[in-house]
N, C-alpha and C positions, 0 to 999 in steps of 0.2 A: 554519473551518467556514462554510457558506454560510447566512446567517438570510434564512429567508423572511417577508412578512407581508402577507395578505389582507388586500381591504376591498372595499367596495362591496355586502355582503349587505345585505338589509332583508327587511321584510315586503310583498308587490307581490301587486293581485287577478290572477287565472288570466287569461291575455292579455296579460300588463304585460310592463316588461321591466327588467332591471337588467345595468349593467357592471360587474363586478372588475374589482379591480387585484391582482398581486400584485409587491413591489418586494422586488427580490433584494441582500445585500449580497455585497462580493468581488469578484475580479476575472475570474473564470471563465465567469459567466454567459452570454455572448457564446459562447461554446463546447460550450454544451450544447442540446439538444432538451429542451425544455419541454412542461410538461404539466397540466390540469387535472384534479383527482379528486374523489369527493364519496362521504358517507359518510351515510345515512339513520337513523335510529332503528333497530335492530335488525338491522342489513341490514353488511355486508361493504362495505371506501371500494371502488369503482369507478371504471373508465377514464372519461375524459367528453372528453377533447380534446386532441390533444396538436399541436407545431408544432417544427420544422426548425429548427436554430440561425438558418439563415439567415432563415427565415422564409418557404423560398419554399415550404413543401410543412407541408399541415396533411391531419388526422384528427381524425376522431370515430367516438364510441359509433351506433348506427345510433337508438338510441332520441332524440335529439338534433340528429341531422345536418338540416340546412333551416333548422332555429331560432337553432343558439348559433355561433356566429364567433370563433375563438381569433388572436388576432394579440402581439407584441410591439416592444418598442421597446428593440435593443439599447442604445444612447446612455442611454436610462433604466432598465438593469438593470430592467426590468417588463415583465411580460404579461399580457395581458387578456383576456377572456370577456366577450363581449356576447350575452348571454342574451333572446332573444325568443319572443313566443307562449308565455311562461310557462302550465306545468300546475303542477295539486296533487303528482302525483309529480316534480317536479322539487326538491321540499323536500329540504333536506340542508346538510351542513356544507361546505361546498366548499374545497379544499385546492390548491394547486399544489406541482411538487415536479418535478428533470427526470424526463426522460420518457426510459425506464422507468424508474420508481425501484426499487429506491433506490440511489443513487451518493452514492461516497464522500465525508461532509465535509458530504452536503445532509440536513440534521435537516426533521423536517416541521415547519409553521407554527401556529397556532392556529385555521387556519383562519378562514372568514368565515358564519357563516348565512343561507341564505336560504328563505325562506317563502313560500307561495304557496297563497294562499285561495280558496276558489271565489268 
């Protein structure tokens, strides 16, 4: 089974910005379309970004798209989410997982929190 683990949440004022990481174990990783998710207080996890095994071909949520930059580092089983021009709705627990999940063997991670204060 593939263990994921987020990091890079924090608390950042509205404008800031923060990177994730999320480091995959196994050997499969390289083979799969990757993706970030986030899941808000009372709210249903949602799409936020996703990227191409290869990496050459990325998406986003349209609420996002200009601000966050999803890339990865096959060699480092990780991919990252660099999050700019942080808003208050952009709070949430932010997840990665392949894209689409869910695929066989990938359990979701603990995700990572991130906060964003006016």
């Amino acid at each position: 089974q593939v263990q994921l683990v987020e990091s890079g949440g924090g608390l950042v004022q509205a404008g800031g910005s923060l990177r994730l990481s999320c480091a995959a174990s196994g050997r499969t990783f390289s083979s799969y379309a990757m993706g970030w998710f986030r899941q808000a207080p009372g709210k249903e996890r949602e799409f936020v970004a996703a990227i191409s095994w290869s990496g050459g071909s990325t998406y986003y949520a349209d609420s996002v798209k200009g601000r966050f930059t999803i890339s990865r580092d096959n060699a480092k089983n990780t991919v990252y989410l660099q999050m700019n021009s942080l808003k208050p709705e952009d709070t949430a627990v932010y997840y990665c997982n392949a894209a689409p999940p869910p695929a066989t063997g990938w359990a979701w991670g603990q995700g990572t929190q991130v906060t964003v204060s006016l």
